[in-house]
N, C-alpha and C positions, 0 to 999 in steps of 0.2 A: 624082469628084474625083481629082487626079492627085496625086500627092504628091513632094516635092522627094526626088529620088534620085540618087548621083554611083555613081558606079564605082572600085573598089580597084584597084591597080596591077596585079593579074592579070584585072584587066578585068569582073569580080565585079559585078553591082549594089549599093548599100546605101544606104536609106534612115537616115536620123540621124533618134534620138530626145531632143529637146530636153526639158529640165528647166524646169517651169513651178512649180513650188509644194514643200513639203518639209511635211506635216501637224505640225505642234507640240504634236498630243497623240501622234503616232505615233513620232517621233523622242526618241529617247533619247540625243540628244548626244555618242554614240561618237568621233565624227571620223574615221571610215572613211574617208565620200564627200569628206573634205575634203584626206584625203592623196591621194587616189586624183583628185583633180581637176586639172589641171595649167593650165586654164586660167582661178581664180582668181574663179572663180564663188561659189563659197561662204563666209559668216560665221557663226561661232560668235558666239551672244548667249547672254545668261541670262533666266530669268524670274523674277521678283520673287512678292513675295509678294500683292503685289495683282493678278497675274497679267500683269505688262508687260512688254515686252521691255525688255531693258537689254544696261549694257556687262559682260560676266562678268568684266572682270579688274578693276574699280573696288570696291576694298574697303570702301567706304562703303555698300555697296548689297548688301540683305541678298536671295540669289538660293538659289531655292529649286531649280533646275536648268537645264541647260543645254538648249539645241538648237541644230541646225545649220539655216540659212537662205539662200536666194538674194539676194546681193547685185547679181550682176550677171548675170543673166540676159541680157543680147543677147552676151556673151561666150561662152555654150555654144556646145560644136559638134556635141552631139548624139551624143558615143561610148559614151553610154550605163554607163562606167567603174563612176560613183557608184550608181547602180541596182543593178547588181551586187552590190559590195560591203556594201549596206544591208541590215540583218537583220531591222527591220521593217517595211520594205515601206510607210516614208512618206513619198517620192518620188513627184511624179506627174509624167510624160512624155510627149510628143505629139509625133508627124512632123508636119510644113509644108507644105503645100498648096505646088505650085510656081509 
């Protein structure tokens, strides 16, 4: 299988590694990956106590912690930024078949 590959301005290969999922027992809602992402992929939600996502800034709604989540995944471009900057490693990432 061949995988989608472009080339950096020194003429470099490099395949991009797209963000497909963020684990919500692995994420501990830092907001690293969320400053570090410029292209508006990711949502900070909360979790409830019955264990559901919700809105974390809605004060009616008793939240038992945060996580960070993919909103708009076809918006990645795969620079792989947020992977980086996550400290436990609950990002998961995949190159695209071309």
């Amino acid at each position: 299988m061949s995988l989608r590959t472009f080339t950096t301005r020194s003429g470099k290969p490099w395949t991009p590694r797209y963000l497909l999922s963020i684990s919500d027992e692995l994420c501990i809602g830092c907001g690293r990956c969320y400053k570090v992402c410029t292209q508006g992929v990711l949502e900070l939600k909360g979790i409830n106590e019955d264990g559901e996502m919700c809105d974390p800034f809605d004060d009616g709604e008793d939240i038992e912690r945060k996580v960070m989540t993919v909103a708009n995944e076809g918006d990645c471009i795969g620079c792989g930024s947020c992977e980086t900057v996550c400290g436990t490693k609950a990002q998961k990432h995949e190159s695209m078949a071309a």
